[in-house]
Backbone as CSV, one residue per row, in Angstrom:
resi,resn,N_x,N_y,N_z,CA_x,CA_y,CA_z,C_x,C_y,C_z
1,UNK,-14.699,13.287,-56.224,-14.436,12.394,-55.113,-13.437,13.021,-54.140
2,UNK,-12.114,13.453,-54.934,-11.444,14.466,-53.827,-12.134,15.178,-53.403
3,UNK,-12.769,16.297,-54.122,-13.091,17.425,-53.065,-13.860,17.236,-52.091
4,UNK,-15.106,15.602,-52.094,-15.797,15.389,-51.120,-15.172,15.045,-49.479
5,UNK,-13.706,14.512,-49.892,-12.510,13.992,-49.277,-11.985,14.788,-48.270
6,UNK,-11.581,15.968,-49.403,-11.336,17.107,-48.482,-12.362,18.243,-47.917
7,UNK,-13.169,18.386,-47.962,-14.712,18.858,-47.212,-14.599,17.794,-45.975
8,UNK,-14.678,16.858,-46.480,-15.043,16.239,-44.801,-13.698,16.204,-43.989
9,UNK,-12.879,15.860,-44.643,-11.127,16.318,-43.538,-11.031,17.806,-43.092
10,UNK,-11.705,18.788,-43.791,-11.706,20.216,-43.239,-12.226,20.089,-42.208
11,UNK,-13.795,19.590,-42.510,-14.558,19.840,-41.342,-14.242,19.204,-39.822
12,UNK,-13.493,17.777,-40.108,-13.177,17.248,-39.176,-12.262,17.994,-38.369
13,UNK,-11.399,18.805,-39.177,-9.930,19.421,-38.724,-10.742,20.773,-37.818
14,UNK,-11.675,21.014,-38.195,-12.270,22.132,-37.799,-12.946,22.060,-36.469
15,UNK,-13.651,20.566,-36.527,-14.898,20.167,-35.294,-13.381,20.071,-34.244
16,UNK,-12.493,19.492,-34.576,-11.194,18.767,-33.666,-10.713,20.144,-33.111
17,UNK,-10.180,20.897,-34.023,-9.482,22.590,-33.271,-10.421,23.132,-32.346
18,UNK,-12.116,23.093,-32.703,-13.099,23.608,-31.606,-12.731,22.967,-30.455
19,UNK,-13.015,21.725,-30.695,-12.906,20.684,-29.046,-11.298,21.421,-28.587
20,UNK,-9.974,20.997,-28.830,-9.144,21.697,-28.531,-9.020,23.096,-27.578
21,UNK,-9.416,23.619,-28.482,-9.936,24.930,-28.004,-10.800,25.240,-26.515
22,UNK,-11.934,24.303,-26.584,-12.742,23.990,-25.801,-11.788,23.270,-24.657
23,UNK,-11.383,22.872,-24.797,-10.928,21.873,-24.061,-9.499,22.986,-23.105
24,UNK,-9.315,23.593,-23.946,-8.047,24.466,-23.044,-8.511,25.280,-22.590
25,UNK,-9.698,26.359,-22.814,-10.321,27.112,-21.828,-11.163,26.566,-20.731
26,UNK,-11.302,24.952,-21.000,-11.826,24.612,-19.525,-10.946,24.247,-18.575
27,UNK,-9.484,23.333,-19.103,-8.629,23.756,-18.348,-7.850,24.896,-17.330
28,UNK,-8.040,26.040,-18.317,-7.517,27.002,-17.933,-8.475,27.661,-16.711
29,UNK,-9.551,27.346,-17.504,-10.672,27.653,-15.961,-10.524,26.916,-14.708
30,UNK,-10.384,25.732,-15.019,-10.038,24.951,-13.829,-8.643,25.333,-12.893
31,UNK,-7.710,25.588,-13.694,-6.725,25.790,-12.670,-6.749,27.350,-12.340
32,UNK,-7.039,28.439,-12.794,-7.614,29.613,-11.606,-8.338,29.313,-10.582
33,UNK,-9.329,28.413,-10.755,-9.767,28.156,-9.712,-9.508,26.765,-8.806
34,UNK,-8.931,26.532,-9.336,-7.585,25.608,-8.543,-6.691,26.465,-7.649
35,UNK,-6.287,27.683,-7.983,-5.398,28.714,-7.446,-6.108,29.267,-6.623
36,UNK,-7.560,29.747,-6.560,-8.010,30.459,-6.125,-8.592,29.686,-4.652
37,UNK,-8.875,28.831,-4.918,-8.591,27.712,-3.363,-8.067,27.279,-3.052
38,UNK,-6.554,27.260,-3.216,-5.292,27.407,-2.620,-5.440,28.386,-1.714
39,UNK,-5.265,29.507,-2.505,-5.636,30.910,-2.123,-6.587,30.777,-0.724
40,UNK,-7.308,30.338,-0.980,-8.724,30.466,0.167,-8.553,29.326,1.127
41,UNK,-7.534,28.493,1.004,-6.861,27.432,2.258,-5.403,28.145,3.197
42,UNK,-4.857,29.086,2.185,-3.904,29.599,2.983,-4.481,30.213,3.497
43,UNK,-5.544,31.256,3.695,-6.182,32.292,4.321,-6.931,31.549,5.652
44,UNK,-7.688,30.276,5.209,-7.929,29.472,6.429,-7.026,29.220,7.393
45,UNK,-5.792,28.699,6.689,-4.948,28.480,8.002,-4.529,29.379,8.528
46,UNK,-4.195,30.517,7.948,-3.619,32.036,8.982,-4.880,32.211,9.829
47,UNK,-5.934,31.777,9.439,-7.282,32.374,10.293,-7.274,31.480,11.382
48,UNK,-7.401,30.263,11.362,-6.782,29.186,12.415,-5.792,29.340,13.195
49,UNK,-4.899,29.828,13.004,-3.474,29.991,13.913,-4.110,31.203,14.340
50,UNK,-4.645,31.979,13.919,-4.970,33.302,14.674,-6.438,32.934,15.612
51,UNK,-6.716,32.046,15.561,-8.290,31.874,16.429,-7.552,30.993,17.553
52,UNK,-6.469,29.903,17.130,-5.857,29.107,18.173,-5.239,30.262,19.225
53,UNK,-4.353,31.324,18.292,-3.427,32.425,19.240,-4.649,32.799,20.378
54,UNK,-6.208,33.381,19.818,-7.024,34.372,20.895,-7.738,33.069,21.567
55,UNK,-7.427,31.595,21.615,-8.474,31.054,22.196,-7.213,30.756,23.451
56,UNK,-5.889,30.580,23.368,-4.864,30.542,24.253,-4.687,31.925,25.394
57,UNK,-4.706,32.442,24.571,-4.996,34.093,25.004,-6.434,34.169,26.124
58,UNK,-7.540,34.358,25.848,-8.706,33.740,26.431,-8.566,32.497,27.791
59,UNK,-7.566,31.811,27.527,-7.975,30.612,28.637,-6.563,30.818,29.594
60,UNK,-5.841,31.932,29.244,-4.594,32.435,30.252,-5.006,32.202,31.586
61,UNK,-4.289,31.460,32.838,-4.494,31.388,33.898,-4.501,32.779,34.460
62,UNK,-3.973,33.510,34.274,-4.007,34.968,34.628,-5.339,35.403,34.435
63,UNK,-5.291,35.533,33.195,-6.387,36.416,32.991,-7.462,35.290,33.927
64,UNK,-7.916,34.393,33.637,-8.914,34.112,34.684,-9.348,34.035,36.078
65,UNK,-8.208,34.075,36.812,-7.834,34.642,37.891,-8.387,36.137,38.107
66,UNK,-8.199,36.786,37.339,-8.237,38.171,37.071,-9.592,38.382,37.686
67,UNK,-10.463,37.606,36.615,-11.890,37.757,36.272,-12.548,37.118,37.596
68,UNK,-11.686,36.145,38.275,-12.281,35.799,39.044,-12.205,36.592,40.569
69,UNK,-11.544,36.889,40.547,-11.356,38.391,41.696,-12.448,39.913,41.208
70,UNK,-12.239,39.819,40.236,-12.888,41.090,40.105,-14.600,40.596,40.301
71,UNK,-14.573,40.124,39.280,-16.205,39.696,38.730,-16.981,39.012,40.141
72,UNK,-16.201,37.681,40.189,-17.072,36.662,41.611,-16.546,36.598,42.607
73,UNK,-15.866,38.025,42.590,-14.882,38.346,44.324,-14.242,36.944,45.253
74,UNK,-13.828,36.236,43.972,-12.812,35.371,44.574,-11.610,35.482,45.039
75,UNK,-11.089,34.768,45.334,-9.817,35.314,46.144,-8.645,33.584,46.098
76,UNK,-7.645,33.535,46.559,-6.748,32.580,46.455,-6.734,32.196,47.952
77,UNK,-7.154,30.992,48.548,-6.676,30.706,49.895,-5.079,30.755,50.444
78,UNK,-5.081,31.241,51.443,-3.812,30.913,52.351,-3.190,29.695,52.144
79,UNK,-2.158,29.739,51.715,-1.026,28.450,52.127,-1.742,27.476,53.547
80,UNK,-1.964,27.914,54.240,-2.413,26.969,55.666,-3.710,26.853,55.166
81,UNK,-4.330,26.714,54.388,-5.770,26.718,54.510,-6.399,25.892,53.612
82,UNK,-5.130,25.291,52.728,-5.003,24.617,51.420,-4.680,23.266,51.780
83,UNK,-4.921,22.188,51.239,-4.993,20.548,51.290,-4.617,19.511,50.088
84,UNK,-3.398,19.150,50.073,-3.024,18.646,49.128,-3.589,17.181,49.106
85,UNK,-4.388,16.484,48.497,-5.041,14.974,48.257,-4.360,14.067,47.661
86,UNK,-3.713,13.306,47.866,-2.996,12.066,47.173,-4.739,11.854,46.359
87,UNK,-4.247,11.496,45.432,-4.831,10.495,44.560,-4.925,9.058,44.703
């Protein structure tokens, strides 16, 4: 009767350490890759601040000015030639 006792408390002790076991390498999986998209959100936001920097960069009154003289041979009117509109 014992030994049937202890056969099945082994086995139980045994099925229980698997799950355990099981159970901490899925954890452990989970948080690398918990880290690893951290990882891949900080990289988003440096990529963001750097797309905001070239889209500021890009819409510089200068530079469009620039483009617009060169490219569609625009030019800036004269002070006298200009009309300020109340709203």
């Amino acid at each position: 009767m014992m030994t049937k006792l202890n056969l099945i408390l082994f086995f139980v002790l045994i099925v229980t350490a698997l799950g355990v076991i099981t159970s901490q390498h899925k954890a452990r999986k989970l948080y690398i890759e918990l880290q690893q998209q951290e990882d891949n959100a900080k990289q988003y936001e440096i990529e963001w601040g750097q797309l905001q920097l070239e889209q500021s960069t890009w819409a510089m009154h200068s530079r469009i000015e620039r483009i617009a003289e060169k490219r569609l041979n625009m030019q800036v009117p004269d002070a006298k030639r200009i009309q300020v509109v109340a709203p």
